[in-house]
C-alpha positions as CSV (number, residue, x, y, z in Angstrom):
1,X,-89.8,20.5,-19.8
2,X,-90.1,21.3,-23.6
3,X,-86.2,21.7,-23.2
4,X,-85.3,18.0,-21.7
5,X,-87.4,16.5,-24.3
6,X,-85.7,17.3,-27.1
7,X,-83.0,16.2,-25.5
8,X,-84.4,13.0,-24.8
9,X,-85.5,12.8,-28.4
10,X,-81.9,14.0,-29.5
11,X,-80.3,11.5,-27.2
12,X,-82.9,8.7,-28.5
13,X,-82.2,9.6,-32.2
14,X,-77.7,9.5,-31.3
15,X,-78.9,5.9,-30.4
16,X,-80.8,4.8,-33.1
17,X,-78.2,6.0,-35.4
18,X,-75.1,4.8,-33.4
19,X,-77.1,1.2,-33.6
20,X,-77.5,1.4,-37.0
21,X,-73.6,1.7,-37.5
22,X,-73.3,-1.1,-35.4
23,X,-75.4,-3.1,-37.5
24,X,-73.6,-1.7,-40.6
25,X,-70.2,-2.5,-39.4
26,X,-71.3,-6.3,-38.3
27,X,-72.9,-6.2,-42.0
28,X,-69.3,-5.9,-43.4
29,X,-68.0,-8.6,-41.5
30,X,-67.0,-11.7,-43.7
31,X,-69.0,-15.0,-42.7
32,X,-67.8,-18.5,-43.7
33,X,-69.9,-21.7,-43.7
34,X,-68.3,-25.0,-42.5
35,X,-70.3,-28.1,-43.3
36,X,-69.2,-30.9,-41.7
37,X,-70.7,-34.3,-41.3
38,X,-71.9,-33.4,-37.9
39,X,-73.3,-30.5,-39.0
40,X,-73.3,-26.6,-40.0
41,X,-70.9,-24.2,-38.1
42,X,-70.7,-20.6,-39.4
43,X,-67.9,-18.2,-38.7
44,X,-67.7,-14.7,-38.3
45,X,-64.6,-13.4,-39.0
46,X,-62.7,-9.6,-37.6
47,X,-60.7,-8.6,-40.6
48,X,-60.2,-5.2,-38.4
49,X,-59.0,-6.7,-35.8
50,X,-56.9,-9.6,-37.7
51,X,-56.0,-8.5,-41.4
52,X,-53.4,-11.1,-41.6
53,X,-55.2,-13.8,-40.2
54,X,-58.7,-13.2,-41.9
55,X,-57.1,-13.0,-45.3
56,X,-54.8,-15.7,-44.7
57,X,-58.1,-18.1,-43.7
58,X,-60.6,-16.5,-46.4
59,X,-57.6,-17.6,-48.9
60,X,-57.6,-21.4,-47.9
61,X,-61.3,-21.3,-48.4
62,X,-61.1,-20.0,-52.0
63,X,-58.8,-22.6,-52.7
64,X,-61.0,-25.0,-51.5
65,X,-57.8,-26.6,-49.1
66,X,-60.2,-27.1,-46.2
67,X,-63.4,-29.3,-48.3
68,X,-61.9,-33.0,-47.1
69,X,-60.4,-31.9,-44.0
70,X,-60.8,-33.4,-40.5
71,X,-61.2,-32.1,-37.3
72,X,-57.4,-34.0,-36.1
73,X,-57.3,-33.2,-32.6
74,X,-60.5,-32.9,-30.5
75,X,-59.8,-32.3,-26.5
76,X,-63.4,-31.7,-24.5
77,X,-63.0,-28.9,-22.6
78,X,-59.8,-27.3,-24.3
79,X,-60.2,-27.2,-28.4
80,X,-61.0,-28.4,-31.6
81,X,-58.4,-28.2,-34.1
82,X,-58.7,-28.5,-38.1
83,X,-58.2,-27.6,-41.5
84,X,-54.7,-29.6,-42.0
85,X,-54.7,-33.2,-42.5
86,X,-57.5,-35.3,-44.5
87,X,-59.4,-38.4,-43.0
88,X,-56.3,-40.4,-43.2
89,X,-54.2,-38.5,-41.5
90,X,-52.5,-37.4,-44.3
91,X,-51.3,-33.7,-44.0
92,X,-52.3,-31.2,-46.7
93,X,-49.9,-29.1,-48.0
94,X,-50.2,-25.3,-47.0
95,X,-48.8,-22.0,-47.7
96,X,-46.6,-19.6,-46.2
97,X,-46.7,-19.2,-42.5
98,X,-48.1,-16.0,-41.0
99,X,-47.3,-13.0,-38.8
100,X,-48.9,-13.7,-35.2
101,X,-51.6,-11.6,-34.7
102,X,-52.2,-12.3,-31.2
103,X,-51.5,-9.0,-29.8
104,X,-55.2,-7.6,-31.5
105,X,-57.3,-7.8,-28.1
106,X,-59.4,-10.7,-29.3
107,X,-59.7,-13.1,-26.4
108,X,-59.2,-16.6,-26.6
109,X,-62.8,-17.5,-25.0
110,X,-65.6,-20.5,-25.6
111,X,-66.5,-20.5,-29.5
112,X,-63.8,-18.1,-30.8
113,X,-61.7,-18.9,-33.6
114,X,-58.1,-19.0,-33.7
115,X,-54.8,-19.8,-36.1
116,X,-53.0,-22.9,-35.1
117,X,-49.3,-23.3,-35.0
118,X,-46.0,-24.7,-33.6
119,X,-44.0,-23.7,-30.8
120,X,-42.3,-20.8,-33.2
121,X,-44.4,-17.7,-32.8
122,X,-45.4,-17.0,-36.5
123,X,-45.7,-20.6,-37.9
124,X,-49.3,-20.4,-38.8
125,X,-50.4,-21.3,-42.1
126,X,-53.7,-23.8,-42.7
127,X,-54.7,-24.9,-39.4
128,X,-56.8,-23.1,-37.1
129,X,-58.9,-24.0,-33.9
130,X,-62.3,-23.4,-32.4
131,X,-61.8,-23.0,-28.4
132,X,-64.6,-25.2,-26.4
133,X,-63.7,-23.7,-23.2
134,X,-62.2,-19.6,-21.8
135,X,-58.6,-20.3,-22.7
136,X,-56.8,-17.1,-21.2
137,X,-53.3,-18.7,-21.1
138,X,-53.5,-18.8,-24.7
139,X,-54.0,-14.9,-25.1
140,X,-51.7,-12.5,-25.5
141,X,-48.6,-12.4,-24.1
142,X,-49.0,-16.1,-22.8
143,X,-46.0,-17.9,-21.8
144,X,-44.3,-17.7,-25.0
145,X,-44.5,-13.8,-25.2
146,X,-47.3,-14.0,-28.3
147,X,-50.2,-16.1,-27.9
148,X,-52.4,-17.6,-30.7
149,X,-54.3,-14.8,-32.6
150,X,-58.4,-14.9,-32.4
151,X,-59.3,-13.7,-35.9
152,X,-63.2,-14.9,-35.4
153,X,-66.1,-16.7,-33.4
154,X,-68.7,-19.2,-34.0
155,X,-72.2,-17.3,-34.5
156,X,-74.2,-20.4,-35.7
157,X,-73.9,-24.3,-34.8
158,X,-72.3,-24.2,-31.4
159,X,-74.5,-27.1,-30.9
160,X,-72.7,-28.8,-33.2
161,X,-68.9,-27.8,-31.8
162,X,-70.5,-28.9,-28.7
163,X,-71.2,-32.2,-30.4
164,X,-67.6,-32.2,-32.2
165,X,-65.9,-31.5,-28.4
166,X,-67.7,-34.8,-27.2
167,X,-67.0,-37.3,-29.6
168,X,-64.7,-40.8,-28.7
169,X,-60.7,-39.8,-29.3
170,X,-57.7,-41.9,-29.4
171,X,-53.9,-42.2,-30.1
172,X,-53.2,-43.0,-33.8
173,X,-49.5,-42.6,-34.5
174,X,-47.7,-39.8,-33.5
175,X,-51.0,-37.9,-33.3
176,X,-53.8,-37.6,-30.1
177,X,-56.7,-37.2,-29.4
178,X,-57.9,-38.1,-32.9
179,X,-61.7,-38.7,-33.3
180,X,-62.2,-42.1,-33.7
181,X,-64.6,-41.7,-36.4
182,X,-63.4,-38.9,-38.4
183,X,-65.2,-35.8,-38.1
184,X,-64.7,-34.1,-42.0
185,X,-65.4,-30.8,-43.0
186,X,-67.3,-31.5,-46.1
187,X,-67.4,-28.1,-47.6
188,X,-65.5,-24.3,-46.5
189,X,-67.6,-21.5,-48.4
190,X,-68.2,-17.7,-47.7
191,X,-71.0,-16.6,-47.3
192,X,-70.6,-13.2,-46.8
C-alpha cells in the first residue's frame, strides 16, 4: 500500500511539474494585440513551429506597416484577410516574400492565423489571414503541393472576428468581398 502511494505521489508530482513546463513554454510564446475599430483581437503566435513566418509578422508590427490597414477581403464562413492595403484600397508596400512554412503541422482550423499569398508557393510577405471556418484544403500539401503556413491563433476577441466575418461586403474594382464600411486595424503591438 505504502508502495503505490508514493507512486501515486511521484506520478502526481511528474504532473505538476510537466504542467508547469507547459505553462512555461506558453509563457514564451509571443502575443500581438490588433485593435481594430470593431474591436480587440489578440494573437498568439508558434515561433517553434513557424520561425519564418512569426519573425516575418512580429517584423511588420515593429514597423508599424499594419496600424491603418483594413481587413480587404472578408468571406463568412471561409476567412478574413488583412494587413495589405489601407482604407482606400491602396496597397501598402511590403517586403521580401517568404519561405512557405506550411509543412509545420499547424492546421488551418476556426481562429488560426495564417500568411497570405499568390498562387506561387513562397510569395508571402505582409498579408496574412484569420480562418472563420476548419479550412483543411488549405493545409499541407493541398492542391498546390504547399498550403498556406499557420504561424498562430486567435486567444482573445473571437467575438469580434465573429463580428468582422459578418459584416455587408461588395465588389469594388478588381477586388471582392470588400467590407462595405471599412473594417481598420487601428493599432498592431506586441504584447508579449
Amino acid at each position: 500500500m505504502q508502495h503505490a502511494r508514493r507512486y501515486f505521489c511521484t506520478f502526481l508530482a511528474g504532473l505538476a511539474f510537466s504542467g508547469t513546463l507547459g505553462a512555461a513554454h506558453a509563457a514564451d510564446t509571443p502575443q500581438v494585440s490588433l485593435k481594430t475599430n470593431m474591436g480587440e483581437i489578440v494573437l498568439e503566435l508558434y515561433p517553434e513551429k513557424a520561425p519564418k513566418s512569426v519573425a516575418n509578422f512580429l517584423q511588420y508590427v515593429k514597423n508599424g506597416h499594419y496600424q491603418g490597414t483594413i481587413f480587404h477581403r472578408v468571406i463568412e464562413d471561409f476567412m478574413i484577410q488583412g494587413g495589405g492595403f489601407d482604407r482606400n484600397l491602396q496597397q501598402k508596400p511590403a517586403g521580401a516574400p517568404i519561405e512557405n512554412e506550411a509543412k509545420n503541422g499547424l492546421k488551418n482550423v476556426t481562429y488560426s492565423i495564417a500568411m497570405a499569398r499568390t498562387g506561387a508557393p513562397h510569395s508571402a510577405t505582409a498579408q496574412f489571414f484569420i480562418n472563420t471556418n476548419n479550412n483543411r484544403p488549405l493545409d499541407y500539401p493541398s492542391q498546390d503541393g504547399w498550403g498556406y503556413a499557420v504561424f498562430g491563433k486567435v486567444i482573445k476577441g473571437t467575438e469580434i472576428v465573429d463580428k468582422i466575418k459578418a459584416v455587408p461586403v461588395s465588389d469594388q474594382g478588381m477586388h471582392q468581398n470588400v467590407p462595405t464600411k471599412p473594417v481598420i486595424i487601428e493599432s498592431a503591438v506586441r504584447i508579449k
